[in-house]
N, C-alpha and C positions, 0 to 999 in steps of 0.2 A: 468492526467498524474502524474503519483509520481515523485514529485520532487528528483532532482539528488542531493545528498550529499552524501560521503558514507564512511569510512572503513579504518582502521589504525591497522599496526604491532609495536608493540615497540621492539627495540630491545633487545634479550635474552643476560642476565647476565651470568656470570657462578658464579657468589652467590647473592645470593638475599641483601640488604643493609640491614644494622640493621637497625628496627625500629624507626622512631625521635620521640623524647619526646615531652611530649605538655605541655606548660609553665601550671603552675596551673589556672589562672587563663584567660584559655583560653579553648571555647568549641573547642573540637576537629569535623573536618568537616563530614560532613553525607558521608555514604559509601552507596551509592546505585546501587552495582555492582551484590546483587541477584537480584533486581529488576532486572535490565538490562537482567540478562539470562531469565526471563519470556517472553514470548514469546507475552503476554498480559501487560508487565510493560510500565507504564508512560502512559495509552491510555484512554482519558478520559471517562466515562459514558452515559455520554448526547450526542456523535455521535450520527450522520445522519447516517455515511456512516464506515463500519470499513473495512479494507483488508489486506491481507497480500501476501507475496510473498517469495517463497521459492527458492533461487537461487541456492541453491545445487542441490535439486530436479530436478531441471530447466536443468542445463547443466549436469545432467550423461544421461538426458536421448539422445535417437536416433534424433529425431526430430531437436532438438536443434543443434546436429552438422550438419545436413543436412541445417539449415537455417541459422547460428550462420553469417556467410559474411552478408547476406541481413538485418539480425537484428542489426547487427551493424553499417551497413549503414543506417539504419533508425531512428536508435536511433542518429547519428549525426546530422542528420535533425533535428529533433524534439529537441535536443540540441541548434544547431545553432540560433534556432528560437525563445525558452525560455530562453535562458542563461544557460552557462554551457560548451559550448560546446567543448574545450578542455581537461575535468573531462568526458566525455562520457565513453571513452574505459575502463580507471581505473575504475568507475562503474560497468561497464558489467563483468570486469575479475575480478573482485576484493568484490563484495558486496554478503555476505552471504544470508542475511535477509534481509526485507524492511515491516514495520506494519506501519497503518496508519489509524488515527481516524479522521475522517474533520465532522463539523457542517456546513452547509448551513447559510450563514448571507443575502444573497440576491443571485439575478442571477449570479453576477459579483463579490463574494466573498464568500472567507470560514476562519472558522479558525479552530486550530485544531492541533496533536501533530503527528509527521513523527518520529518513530525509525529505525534507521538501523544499523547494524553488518558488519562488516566484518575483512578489514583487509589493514594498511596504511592510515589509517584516521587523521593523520597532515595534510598531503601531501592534501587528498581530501578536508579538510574544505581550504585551501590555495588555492589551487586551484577552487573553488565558489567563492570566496571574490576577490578573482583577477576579474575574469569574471564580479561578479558583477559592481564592480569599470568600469572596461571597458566600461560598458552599461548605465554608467550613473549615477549607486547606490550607495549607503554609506555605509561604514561599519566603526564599533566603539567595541571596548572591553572594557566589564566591568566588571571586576573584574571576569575574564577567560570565561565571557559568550561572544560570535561573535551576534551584533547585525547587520542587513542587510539590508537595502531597496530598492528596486526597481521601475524604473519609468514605467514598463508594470502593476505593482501593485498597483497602488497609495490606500493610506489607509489601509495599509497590512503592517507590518514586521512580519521576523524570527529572531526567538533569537536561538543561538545552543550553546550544550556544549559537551564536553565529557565526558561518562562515562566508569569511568575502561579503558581499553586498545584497547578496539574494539567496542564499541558503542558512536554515533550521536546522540542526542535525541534533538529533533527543535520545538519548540514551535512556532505557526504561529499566530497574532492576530493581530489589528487595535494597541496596545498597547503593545505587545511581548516586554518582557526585561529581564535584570537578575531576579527583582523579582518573574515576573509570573512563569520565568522558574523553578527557585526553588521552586515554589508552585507546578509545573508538578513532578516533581522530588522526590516532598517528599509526591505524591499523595498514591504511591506505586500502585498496580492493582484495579482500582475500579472496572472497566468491570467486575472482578472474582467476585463480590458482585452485576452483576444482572442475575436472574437466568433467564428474558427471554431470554439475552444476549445469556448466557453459554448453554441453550438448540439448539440455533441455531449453535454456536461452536463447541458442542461436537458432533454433526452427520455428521462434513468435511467428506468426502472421504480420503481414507488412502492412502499417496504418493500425493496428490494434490501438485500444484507448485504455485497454486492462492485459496485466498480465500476469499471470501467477505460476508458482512449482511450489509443490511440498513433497515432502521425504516420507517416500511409506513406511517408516519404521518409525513415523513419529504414533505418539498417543490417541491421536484423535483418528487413528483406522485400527485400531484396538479390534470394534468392533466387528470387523469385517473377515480376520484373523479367522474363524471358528469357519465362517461359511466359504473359505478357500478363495476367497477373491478381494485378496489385499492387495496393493499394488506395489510393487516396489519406489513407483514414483509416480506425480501426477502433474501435467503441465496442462496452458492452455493461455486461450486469447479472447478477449470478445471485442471486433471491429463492430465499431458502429458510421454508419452513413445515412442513407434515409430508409435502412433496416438495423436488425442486429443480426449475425452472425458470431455464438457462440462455437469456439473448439476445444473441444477438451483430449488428451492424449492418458490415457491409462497404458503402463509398462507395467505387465504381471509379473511372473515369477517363469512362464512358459506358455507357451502357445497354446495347450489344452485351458490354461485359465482364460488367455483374451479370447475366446472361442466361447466360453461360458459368460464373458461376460456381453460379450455383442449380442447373444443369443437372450439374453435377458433384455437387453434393449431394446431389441426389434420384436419384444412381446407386446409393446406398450406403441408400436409405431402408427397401428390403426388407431387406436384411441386418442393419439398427443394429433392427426392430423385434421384436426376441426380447431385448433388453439396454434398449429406452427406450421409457418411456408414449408420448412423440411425439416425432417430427423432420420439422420443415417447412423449406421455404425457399422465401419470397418477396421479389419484385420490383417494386420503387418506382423507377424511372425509374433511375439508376443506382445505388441505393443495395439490397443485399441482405442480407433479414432474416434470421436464422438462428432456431428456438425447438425448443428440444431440454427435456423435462420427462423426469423419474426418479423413481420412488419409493423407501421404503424398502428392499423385499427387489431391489430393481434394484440400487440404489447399495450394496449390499450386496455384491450377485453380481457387480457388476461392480470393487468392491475388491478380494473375494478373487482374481478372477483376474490382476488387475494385481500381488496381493502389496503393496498399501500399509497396507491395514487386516485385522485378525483376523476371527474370523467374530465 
């Protein structure tokens, strides 16, 4: 679940202040407000797991208003239950962007750095640190960074700050503080510095509202190690309009795995075609395509039987 923090407006001047001067003998503070517009800034390298989410894309589309009551009743759950839950709405109505790099520490932890954009982000960090409070947690400022704790988390804080006018950027660790954060801060894009990274990046789907890559050599495909079909890496997209269109990209180890694993999937294609418009899978040398398409009354019927959305 992407943690809820989100999104701050400042209010517009009708003249900008002059500039302050900076005593001589004093470094003036880092400006890392191009970073912040990268879309890849502040994310660290060594992720497991990276995503992202496009919440413009998200509500122009069809779907979205057809669902937008039941997604927001759910998303109050799933508030109530993590913390937050009064910041729920102002998230949903209010958050542009959401990226996020988490590393695997165990079953029961991650750390790892969460950015988000949007718009009224005083309001939203004030609103989490209340909540927090409420449930138990601590919260401390030092020297303009909000550090957090939680007792659902034990062994976990978030450190946040803001950058520029409209971005959150939260550093999550075992030891998250001002310092690490400014170490995140002044990392600038390292992800843009791995080229297997940026090959899985640069072939999104165009218009996607989700996007993810993880590292098969992380913990959480453990499992899959034994039965020969681990992947070395795994991307994908899900476009939403007035369907969804999931993609998912499996990179095996060699052609004879993405061949075992298509072949696994087109076991299941007669059965999945009474619940989805289409499910393919194809086979590019070792890398296997997954393209699963839903409509309304599908994602629909297939909510209510999972019990996550009303009719």
């Amino acid at each position: 679940m992407l943690v809820a923090l989100a999104v701050l407006a400042l209010a517009a001047c009708q003249r900008a202040p002059a500039p302050a001067t900076t005593p001589a003998n004093q470094v003036p503070a880092p400006d890392y407000r191009t970073t912040a517009d990268d879309e890849l800034g502040f994310l660290p390298a060594d992720a497991d797991l990276v995503v992202g989410f496009n919440a413009r894309t998200l509500m122009q589309s069809q779907l979205w208003h057809a669902f937008e009551p039941q997604v927001a009743a759910l998303w109050r759950q799933v508030q109530q239950q993590y913390g937050g839950a009064s910041c729920s709405d102002d998230l949903l109505k209010k958050a542009e962007r959401v990226t996020m790099a988490v590393k695997l520490v165990d079953r029961t932890k991650m750390k790892g750095v969460i950015v988000m954009r949007g718009a009224d982000m005083p309001h939203l960090i004030e609103c989490s640190t209340t909540d927090v409070k409420k449930r138990g947690g601590t919260v401390t400022v030092d020297r303009g960074v909000t550090i957090t704790t939680s007792p659902s988390a034990p062994g976990s804080a978030s450190a946040m700050t803001l950058v520029g006018p409209n971005t959150l950027v939260t550093h999550i660790d075992a030891s998250a503080n001002h310092d690490s954060l400014t170490s995140v801060l002044a990392s600038g894009t390292p992800l843009r510095n791995s080229q297997a990274f940026m090959k899985l990046y640069e072939r999104r789907e165009r218009g996607s509202s989700v996007w993810g890559m993880a590292n098969g050599s992380s913990s959480m495909f453990d499992s899959l190690a034994s039965s020969g079909m681990r992947p070395k890496s795994v991307d994908g997209t899900i476009v939403v309009t007035n369907r969804l269109v999931l993609a998912v990209r499996l990179t095996m180890g060699a052609p004879v795995e993405a061949d075992a694993v298509a072949a696994e999937i087109n076991k299941v294609k007669p059965m999945a075609g009474a619940y989805v418009t289409r499910l393919d899978a194809g086979v590019q040398g070792a890398v296997v395509e997954i393209q699963v398409e839903l409509n309304e009354n599908q994602i629909r019927s297939l909510a209510g039987m999972l019990g996550a959305i009303g009719p």
